[in-house]
Phi, psi and omega in degrees: 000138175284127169292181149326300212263001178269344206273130186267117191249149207254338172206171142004264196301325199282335184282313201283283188344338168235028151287310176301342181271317199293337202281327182310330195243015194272120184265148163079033211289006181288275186333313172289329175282339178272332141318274190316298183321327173290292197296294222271014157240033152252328157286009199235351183299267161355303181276328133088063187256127177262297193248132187240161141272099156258221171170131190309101237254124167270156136045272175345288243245146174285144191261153211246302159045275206328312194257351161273301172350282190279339163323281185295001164294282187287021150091008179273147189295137175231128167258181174190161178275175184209109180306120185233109167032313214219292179286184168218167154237185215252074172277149206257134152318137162172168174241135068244159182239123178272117180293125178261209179312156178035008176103346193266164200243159209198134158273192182265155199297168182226147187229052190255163190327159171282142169261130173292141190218153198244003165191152158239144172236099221239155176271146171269177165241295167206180196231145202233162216281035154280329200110008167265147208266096186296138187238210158268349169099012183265345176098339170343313174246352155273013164291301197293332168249082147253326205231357169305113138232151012274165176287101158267180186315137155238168240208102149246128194236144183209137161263036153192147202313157179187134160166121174265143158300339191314128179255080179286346194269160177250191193288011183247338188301146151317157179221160204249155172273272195250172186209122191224138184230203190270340193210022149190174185210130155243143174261144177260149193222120178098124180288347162256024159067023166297155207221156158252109171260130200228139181254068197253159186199294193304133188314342178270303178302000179296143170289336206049243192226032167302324161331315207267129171243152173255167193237152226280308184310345207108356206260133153271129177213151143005000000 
């Protein structure tokens, strides 16, 4: 069978099209999601992240409910996006969630001060062998972190590997910290974008979220 990574794919378009079939067919997507929910909340743990970026999860995306839940049990800020025409900005989670543009659910706008946020966890579709982020093509995030400051760590997450060596993206695409799936996780590493690839799972053996040291201001970094 041809993997992922022998397939030379030539655009965009040509990769998220057979990212959306493998993501469209992906078994056991309960199990995967309740995974993902244990790691990026041990990685929010870790990291001792007060204020977060999530995002409301369609169908594709690993789902987050779950993971706002306990966010807000423990009293951490959760932001999601909100759409304004080309972009979005940053509204604090709350309910009732309205369905909007493309099918996505939206809290109602907030028209408070921008807020700092110490990780964001933005969904792929797939990742290209830069470390970037292949989306649905609308261009959103990377508009909203073009312009984002200061920039945290970002966190891409899918609950299945999809990722070409192929290098599609362009100098405006977002890159990824880390790229974390239910079974392999890569780290950028480094100012020169050396990567750990790691296939860790079993509970004694995890890297967990070690990647990240904190630094004496408080702050998390790589």
């Amino acid at each position: 069978m041809t993997t992922m990574k022998k397939i030379k794919f030539k655009t965009k378009s040509e990769f998220r099209a057979y990212a959306k079939d493998k993501l469209a067919n992906v078994r056991h997507a309960y199990s995967r999601n309740k995974k993902m929910k244990n790691i990026l909340f041990d990685l929010v743990c870790h990291t001792k992240v007060r204020s977060l970026l999530l995002y409301v999860s369609l169908p594709l995306e690993v789902d987050t409910n779950a993971l706002i839940a306990t966010c807000r049990r423990k009293k951490l800020k959760v932001y999601v996006p909100f759409m304004e025409g080309i972009s979005f900005k940053m509204v604090q989670w709350r309910l009732p969630l309205e369905r909007k543009i493309f099918n996505i659910k939206e809290p109602k706008n907030s028209f408070a001060v921008k807020p700092k946020i110490d990780l964001a966890i933005v969904p792929v579709i797939g990742v290209d062998g830069a470390l970037k982020r292949i989306g649905f093509g609308k261009g959103m995030y990377d508009r909203f972190f073009a312009l984002l400051k200061p920039k945290p760590p970002i966190v891409f997450v899918q609950k299945e590997f999809c990722m070409t060596q192929s290098l599609l993206s362009e100098a405006h695409d977002i890159g990824a910290d880390i790229y974390l799936t239910p079974n392999k996780t890569i780290i950028k590493r480094g100012k020169n974008g050396s990567r750990v690839i790691s296939r860790w799972r079993s509970r004694g053996g995890e890297r967990r979220c070690g990647v990240f040291y904190r630094q004496k201001n408080g702050s998390c970094e790589l």
